[in-house]
ROZAKE-776518 format. One record per residue (C-alpha): residue number from 1; residue in one letter; chain; x, y, z. Coordinates in Angstrom, 3 decimals, always signed. Layout:
N
+-----+---+---+----------+----------+----------+
|   k | r | c |       px |       py |       pz |
+-----+---+---+----------+----------+----------+
| NUM | a | A |        X |        Y |        Z |
...
+-----+---+---+----------+----------+----------+
This chain:
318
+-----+---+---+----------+----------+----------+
|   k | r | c |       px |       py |       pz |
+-----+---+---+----------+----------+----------+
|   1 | x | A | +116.533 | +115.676 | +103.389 |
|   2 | x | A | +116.633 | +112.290 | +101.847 |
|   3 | x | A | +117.268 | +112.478 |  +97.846 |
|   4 | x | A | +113.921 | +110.357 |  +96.160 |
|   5 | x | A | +115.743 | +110.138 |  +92.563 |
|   6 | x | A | +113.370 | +109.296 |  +89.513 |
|   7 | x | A | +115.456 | +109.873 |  +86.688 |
|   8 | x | A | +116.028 | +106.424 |  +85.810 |
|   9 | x | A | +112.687 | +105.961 |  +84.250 |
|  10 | x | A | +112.098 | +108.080 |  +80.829 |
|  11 | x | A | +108.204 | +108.553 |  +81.322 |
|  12 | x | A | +108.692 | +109.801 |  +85.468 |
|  13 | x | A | +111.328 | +112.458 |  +83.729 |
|  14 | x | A | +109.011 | +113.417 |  +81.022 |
|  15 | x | A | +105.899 | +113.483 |  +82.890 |
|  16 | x | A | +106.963 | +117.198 |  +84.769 |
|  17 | x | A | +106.188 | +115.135 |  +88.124 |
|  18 | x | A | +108.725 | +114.294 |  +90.832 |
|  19 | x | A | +106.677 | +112.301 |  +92.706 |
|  20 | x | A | +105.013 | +109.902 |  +90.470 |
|  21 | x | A | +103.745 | +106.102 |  +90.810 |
|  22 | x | A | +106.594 | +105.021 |  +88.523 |
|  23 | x | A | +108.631 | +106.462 |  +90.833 |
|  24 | x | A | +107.651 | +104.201 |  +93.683 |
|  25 | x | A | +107.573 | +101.319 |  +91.645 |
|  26 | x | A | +111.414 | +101.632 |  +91.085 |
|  27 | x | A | +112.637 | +102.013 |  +94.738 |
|  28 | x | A | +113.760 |  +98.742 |  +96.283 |
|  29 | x | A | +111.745 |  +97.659 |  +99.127 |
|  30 | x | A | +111.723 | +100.223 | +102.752 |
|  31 | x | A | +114.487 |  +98.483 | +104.843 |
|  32 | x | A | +112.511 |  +99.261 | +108.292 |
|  33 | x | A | +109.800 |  +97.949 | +109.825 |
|  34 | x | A | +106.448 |  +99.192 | +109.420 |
|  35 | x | A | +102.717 |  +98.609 | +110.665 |
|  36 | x | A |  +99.466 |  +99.241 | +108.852 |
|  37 | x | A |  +96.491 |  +99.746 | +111.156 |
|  38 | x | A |  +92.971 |  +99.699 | +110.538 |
|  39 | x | A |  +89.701 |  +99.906 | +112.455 |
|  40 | x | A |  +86.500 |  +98.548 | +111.329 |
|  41 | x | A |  +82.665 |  +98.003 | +112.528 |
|  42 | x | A |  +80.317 |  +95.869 | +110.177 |
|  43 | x | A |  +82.044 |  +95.930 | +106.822 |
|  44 | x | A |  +82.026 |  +93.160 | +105.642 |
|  45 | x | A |  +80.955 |  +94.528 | +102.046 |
|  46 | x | A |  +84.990 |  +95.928 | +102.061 |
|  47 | x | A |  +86.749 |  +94.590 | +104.500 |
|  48 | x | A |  +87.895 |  +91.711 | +102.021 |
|  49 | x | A |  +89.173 |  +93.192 |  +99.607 |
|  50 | x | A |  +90.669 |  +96.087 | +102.042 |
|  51 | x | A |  +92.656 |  +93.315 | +103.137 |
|  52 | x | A |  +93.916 |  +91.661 | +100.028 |
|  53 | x | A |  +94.851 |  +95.206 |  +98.758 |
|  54 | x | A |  +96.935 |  +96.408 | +102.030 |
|  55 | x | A |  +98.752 |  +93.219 | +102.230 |
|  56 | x | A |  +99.552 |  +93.541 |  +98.202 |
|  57 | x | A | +101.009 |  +96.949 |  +98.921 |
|  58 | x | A | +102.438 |  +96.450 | +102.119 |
|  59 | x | A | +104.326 |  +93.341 | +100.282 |
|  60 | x | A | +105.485 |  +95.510 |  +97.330 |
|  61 | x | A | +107.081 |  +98.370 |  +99.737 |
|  62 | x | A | +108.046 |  +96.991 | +102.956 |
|  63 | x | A | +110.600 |  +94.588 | +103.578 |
|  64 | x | A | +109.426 |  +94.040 | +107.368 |
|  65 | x | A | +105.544 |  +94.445 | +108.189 |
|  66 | x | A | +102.240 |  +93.987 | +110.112 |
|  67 | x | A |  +98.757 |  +94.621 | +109.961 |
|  68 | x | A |  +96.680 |  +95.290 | +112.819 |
|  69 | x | A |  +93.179 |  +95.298 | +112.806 |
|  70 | x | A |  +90.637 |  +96.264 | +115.684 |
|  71 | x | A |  +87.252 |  +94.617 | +114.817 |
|  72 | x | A |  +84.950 |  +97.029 | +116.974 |
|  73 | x | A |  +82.618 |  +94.613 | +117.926 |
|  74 | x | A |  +80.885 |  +93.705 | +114.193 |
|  75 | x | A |  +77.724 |  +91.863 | +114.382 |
|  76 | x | A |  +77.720 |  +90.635 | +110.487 |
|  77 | x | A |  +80.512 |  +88.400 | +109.183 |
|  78 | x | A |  +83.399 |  +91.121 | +109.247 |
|  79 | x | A |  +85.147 |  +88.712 | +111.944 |
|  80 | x | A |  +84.429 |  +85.968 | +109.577 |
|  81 | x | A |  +86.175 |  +87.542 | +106.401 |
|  82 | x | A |  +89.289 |  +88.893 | +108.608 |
|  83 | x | A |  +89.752 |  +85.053 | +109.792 |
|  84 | x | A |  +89.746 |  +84.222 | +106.091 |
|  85 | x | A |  +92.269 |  +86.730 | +105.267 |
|  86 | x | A |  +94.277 |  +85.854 | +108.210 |
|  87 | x | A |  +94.686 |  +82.464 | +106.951 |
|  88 | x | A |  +96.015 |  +83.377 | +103.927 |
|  89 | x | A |  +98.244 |  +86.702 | +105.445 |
|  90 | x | A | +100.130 |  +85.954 | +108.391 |
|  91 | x | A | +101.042 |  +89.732 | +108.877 |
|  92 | x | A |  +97.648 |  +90.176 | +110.055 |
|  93 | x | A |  +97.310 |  +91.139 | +113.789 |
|  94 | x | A |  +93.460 |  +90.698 | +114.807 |
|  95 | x | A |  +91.861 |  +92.191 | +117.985 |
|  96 | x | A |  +88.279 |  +92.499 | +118.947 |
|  97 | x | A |  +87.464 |  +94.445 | +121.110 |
|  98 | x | A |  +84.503 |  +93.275 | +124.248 |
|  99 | x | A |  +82.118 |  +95.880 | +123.191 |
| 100 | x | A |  +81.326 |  +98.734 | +120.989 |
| 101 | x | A |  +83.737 | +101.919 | +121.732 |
| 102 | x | A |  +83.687 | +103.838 | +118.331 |
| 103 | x | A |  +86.752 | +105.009 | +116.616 |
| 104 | x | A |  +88.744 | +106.987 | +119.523 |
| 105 | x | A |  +89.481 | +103.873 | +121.609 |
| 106 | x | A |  +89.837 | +101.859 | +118.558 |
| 107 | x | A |  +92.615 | +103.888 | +117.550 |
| 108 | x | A |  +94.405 | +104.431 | +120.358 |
| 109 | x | A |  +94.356 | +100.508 | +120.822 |
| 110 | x | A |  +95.625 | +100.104 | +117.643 |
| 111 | x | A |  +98.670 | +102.340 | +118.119 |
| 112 | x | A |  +98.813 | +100.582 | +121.143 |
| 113 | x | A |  +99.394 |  +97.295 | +119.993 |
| 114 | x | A | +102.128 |  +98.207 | +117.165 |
| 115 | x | A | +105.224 |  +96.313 | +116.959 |
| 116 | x | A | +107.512 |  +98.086 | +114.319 |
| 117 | x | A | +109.539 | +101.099 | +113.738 |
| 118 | x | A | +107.043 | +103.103 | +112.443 |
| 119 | x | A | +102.880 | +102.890 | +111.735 |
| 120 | x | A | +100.648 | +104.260 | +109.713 |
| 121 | x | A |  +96.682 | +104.400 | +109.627 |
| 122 | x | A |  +94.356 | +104.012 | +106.348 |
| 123 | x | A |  +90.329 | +103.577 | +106.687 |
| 124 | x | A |  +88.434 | +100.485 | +105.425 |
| 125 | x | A |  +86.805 | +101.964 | +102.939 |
| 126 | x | A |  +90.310 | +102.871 | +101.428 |
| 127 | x | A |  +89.141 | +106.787 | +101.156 |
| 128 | x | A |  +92.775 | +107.577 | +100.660 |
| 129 | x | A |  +94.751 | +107.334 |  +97.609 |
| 130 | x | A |  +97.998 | +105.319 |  +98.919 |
| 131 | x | A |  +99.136 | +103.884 |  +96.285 |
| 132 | x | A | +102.672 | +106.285 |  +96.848 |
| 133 | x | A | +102.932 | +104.747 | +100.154 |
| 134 | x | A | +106.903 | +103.723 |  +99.235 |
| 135 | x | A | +107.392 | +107.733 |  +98.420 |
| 136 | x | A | +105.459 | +108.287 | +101.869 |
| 137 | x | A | +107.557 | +106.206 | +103.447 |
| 138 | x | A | +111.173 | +107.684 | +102.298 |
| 139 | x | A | +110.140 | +110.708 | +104.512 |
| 140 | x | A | +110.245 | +108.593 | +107.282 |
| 141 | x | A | +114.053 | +109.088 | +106.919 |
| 142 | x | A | +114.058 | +112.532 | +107.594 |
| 143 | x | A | +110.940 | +113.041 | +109.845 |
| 144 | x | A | +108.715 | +112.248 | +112.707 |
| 145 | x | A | +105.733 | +112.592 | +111.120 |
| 146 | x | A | +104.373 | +112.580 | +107.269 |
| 147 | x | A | +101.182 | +113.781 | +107.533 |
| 148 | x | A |  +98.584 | +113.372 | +104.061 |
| 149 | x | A |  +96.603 | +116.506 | +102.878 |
| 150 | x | A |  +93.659 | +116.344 | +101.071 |
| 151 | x | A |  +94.079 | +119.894 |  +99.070 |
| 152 | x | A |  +96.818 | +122.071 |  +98.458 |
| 153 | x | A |  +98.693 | +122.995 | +101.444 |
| 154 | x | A |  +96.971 | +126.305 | +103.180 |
| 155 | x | A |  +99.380 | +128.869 | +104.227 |
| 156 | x | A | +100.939 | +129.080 | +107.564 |
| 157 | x | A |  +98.859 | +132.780 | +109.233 |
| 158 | x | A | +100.336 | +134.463 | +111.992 |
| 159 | x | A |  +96.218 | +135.147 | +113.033 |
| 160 | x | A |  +93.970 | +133.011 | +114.549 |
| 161 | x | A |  +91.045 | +134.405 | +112.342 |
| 162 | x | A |  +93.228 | +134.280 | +109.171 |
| 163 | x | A |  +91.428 | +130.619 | +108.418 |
| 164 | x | A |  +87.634 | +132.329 | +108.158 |
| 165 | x | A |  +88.953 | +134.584 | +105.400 |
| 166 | x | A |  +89.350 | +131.385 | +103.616 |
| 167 | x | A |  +85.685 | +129.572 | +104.200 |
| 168 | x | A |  +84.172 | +130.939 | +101.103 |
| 169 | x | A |  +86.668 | +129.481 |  +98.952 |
| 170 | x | A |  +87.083 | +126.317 | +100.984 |
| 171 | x | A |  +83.670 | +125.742 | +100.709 |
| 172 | x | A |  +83.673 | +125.829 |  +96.621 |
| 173 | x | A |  +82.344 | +122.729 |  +94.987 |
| 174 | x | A |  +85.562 | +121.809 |  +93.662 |
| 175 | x | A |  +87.174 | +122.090 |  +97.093 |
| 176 | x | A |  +84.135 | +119.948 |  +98.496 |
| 177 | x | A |  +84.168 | +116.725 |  +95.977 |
| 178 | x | A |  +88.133 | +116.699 |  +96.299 |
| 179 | x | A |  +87.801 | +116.471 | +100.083 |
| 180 | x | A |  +84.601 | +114.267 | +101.257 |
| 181 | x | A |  +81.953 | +112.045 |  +98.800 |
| 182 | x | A |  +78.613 | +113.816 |  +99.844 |
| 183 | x | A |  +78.316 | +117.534 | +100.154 |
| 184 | x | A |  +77.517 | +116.959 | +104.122 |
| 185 | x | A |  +80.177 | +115.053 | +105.141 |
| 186 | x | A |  +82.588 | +117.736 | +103.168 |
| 187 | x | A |  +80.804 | +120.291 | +104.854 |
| 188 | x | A |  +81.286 | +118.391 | +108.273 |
| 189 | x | A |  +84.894 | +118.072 | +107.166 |
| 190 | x | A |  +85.765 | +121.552 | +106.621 |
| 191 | x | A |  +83.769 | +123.485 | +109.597 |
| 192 | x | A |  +85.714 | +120.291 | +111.516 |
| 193 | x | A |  +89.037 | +121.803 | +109.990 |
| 194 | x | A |  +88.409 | +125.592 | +110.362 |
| 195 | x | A |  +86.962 | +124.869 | +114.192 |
| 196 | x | A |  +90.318 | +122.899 | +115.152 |
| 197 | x | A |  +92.453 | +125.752 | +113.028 |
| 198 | x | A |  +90.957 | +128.384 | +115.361 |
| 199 | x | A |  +90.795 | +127.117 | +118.403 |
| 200 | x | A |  +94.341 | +125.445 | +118.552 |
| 201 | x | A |  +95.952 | +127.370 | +116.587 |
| 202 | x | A |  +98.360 | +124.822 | +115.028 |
| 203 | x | A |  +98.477 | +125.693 | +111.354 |
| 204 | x | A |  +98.979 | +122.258 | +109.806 |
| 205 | x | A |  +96.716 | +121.750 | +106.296 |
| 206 | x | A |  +94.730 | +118.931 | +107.123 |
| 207 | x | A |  +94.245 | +116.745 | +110.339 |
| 208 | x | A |  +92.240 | +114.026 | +109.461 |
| 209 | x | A |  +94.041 | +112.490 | +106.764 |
| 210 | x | A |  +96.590 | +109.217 | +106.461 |
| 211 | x | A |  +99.301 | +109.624 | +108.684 |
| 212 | x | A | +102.403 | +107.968 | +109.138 |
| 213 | x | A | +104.527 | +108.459 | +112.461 |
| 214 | x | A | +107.527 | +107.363 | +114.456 |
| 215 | x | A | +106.558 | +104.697 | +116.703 |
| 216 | x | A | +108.178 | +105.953 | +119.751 |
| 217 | x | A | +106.987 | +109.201 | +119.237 |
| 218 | x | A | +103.260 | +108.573 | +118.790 |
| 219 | x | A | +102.979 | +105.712 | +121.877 |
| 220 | x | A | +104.284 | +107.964 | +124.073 |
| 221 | x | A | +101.598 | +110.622 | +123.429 |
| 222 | x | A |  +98.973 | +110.781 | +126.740 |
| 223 | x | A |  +95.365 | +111.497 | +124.604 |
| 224 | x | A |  +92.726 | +112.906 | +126.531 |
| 225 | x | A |  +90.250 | +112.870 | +123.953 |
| 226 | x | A |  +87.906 | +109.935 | +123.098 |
| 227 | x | A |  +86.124 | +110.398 | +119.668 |
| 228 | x | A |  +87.662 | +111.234 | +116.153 |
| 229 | x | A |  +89.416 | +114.340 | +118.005 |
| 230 | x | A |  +92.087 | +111.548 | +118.570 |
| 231 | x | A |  +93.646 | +111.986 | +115.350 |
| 232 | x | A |  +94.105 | +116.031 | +115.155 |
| 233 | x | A |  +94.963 | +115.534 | +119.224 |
| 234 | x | A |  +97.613 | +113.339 | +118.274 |
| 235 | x | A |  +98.994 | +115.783 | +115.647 |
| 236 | x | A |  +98.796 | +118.841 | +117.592 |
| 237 | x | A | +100.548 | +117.170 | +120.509 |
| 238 | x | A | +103.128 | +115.954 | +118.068 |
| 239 | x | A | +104.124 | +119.017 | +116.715 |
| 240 | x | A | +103.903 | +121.029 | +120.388 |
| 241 | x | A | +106.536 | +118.309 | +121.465 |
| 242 | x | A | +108.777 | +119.586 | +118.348 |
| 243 | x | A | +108.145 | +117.007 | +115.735 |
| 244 | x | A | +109.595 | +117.156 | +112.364 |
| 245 | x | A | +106.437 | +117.505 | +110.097 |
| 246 | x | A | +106.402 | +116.779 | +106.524 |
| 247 | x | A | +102.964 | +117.772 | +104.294 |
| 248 | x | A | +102.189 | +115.514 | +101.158 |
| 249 | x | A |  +99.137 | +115.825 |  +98.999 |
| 250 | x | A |  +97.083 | +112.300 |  +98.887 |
| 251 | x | A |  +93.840 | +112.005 |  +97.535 |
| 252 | x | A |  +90.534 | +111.521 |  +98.682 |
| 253 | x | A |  +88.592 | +108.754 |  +97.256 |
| 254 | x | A |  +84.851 | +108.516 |  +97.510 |
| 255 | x | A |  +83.177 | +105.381 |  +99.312 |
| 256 | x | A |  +81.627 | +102.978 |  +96.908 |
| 257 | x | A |  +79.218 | +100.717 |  +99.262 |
| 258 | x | A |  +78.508 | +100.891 | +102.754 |
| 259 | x | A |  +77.337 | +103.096 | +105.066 |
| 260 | x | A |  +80.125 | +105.929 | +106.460 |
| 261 | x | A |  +79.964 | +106.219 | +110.275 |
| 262 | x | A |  +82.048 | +109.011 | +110.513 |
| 263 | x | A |  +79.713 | +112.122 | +110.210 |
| 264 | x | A |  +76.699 | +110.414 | +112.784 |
| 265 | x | A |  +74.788 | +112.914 | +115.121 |
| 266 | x | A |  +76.426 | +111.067 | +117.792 |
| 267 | x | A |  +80.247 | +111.030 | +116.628 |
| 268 | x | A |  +79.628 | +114.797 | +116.051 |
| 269 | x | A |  +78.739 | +115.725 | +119.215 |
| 270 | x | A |  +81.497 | +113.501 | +120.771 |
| 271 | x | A |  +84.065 | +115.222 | +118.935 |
| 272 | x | A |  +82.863 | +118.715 | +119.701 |
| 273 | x | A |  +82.674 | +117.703 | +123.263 |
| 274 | x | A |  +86.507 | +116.624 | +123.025 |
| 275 | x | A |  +87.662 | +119.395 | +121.108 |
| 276 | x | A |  +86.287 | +122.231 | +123.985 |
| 277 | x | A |  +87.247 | +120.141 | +126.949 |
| 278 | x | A |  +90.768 | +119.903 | +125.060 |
| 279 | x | A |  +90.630 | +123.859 | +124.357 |
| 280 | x | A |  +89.653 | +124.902 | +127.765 |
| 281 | x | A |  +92.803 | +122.456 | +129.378 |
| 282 | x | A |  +95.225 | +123.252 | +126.746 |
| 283 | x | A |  +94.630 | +126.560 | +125.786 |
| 284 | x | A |  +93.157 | +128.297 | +128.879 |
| 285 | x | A |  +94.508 | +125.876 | +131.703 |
| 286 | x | A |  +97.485 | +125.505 | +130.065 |
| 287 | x | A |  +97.938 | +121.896 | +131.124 |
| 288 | x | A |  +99.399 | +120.517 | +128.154 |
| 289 | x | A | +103.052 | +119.555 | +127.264 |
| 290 | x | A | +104.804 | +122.092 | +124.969 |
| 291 | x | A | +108.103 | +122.555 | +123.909 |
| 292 | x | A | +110.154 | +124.184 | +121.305 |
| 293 | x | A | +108.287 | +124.032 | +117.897 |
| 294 | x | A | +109.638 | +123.367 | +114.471 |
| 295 | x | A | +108.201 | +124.351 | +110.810 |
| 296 | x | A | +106.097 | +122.692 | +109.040 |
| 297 | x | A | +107.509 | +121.327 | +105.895 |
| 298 | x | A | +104.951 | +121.405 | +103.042 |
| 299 | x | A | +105.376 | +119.369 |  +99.410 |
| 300 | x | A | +104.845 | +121.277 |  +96.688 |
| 301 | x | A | +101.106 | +119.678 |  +95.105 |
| 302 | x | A | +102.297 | +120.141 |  +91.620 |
| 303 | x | A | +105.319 | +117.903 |  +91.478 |
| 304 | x | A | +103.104 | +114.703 |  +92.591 |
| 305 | x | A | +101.017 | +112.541 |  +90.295 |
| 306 | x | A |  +97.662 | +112.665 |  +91.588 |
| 307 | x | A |  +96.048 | +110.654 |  +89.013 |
| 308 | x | A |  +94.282 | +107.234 |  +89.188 |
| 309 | x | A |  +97.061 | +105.255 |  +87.935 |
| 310 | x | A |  +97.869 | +103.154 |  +91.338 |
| 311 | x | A |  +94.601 | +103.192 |  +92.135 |
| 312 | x | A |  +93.497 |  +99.504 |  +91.280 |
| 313 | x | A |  +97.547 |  +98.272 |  +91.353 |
| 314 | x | A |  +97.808 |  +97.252 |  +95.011 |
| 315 | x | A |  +94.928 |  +94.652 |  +94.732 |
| 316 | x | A |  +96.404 |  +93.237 |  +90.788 |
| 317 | x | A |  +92.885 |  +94.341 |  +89.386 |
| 318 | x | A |  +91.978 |  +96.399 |  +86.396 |
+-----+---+---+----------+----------+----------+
């Protein structure tokens, strides 16, 4: 596994953390290419600033990048803002798509239209901590996929039903404001979690979460679903085909304006009817490809800095 050496800085070695923002700040720049995606519908209250903070980041740890966006059909002035940015960043890649198709299209066109080595996907309303994306990125090295969990990594059961044992303390108050900004939407998250757990059977900690993948790997993936199931489909499929999996703990970060679309009536039911349809072909049909399965590699929590110090940094803001 690729060495990530911090000793150089007196306060990363001192702090009792391996994985620390200082840290990241002393690497040189990721010598491979790299796109940032995004999907968005009517934000223009973030959208702005999203912008000016990716590029910042992308700027400080990538040597070669991109930024594609997928404007979703917005009717305020999100188009408006991303032309803005787009005069000032050339990196950025903007699509719009014809019509409203919600987030499972949007995604897979994203992925679609990636040009570099390797991708990675972060929401508008920047709801996770990044701001170790050069630390993120070293993994890359070793692995197909680095794949962000929002809590401390849950242990790999040999039982289907071993993840039910678990609701009560999943569903702990502490476990709910570290995962999701309104007690529904973490509730929505974790039944979402424990249901896909279950069903699938594929005992990864989190699958709704930043993710960064191989290129190659993840445009070569046939989806089937068309909501938010897009994201666990893609990382089930990933790790049936054999990928090498890394686990690293990133944040969650609460939304501060707008309106989340994620946990609608309608995007509910969507998923659910994507995650059965997937169940019954995959699991009882069979008609899925599988092959020969490697572990999961899981971070330990404890030797990352979690804390808010990057938080502001990518933007230059205090």
């Amino acid at each position: 596994m690729t060495a990530i050496h911090t000793e150089a800085n007196p306060s990363v070695r001192n702090s009792g953390k391996k994985y620390t923002l200082d840290a990241a700040l002393a690497m040189p720049t990721f010598d491979r290419s790299v796109s940032a995606l995004c999907w968005v519908y009517n934000e223009e209250q973030l959208i702005g600033e999203y912008l000016d903070r990716l590029h910042a980041l992308m700027h400080r740890s990538v040597s070669n990048f991109e930024i594609v966006v997928i404007d979703d059909c917005s009717t305020d002035s999100t188009a408006r803002i991303i032309a803005d940015r787009m005069a000032r960043y050339p990196e950025i890649h903007y699509f719009r798509n014809e019509r409203n198709i919600d987030v499972g299209p949007s995604f897979k066109r994203a992925v679609r239209y990636a040009t570099k080595e390797f991708l990675f996907w972060q929401t508008v309303d920047w709801s996770y901590d990044i701001s170790l994306l050069r630390l993120h990125l070293e993994f890359l090295r070793d692995f197909d996929v680095v794949a962000g969990v929002r809590r401390a990594p849950v242990l790999a059961a040999d039982r289907y039903l071993k993840p039910l044992m678990g609701v009560l303390k999943l569903l702990s108050i502490k476990h709910l404001t570290r995962r999701s900004d309104t007690p529904w939407k973490a509730f929505v998250s974790v039944v979402n979690y424990l249901l896909i757990r279950l069903l699938f059977g594929v005992k990864l900690s989190d699958y709704q979460n930043v993710a960064y993948y191989r290129s190659a790997l993840i445009q070569t993936i046939d989806w089937e679903a068309s909501s938010s199931f897009v994201s666990p489909e893609t990382h089930i499929k990933a790790y049936w085909r054999g990928a090498r999996i890394v686990e690293v703990p990133i944040s969650f970060r609460p939304r501060t304006v707008g309106e989340g679309k994620g946990v609608s009536t309608r995007t509910i039911a969507r998923a659910l009817r994507d995650i059965f349809k997937c169940w019954i072909r995959w699991q009882l049909l069979g008609r899925v490809e599988r092959g020969q399965t490697i572990e999961i590699v899981r971070m330990v929590e404890a030797e990352w800095d979690l804390s808010d110090s990057g938080y502001w940094s990518e933007a230059g803001t205090s």
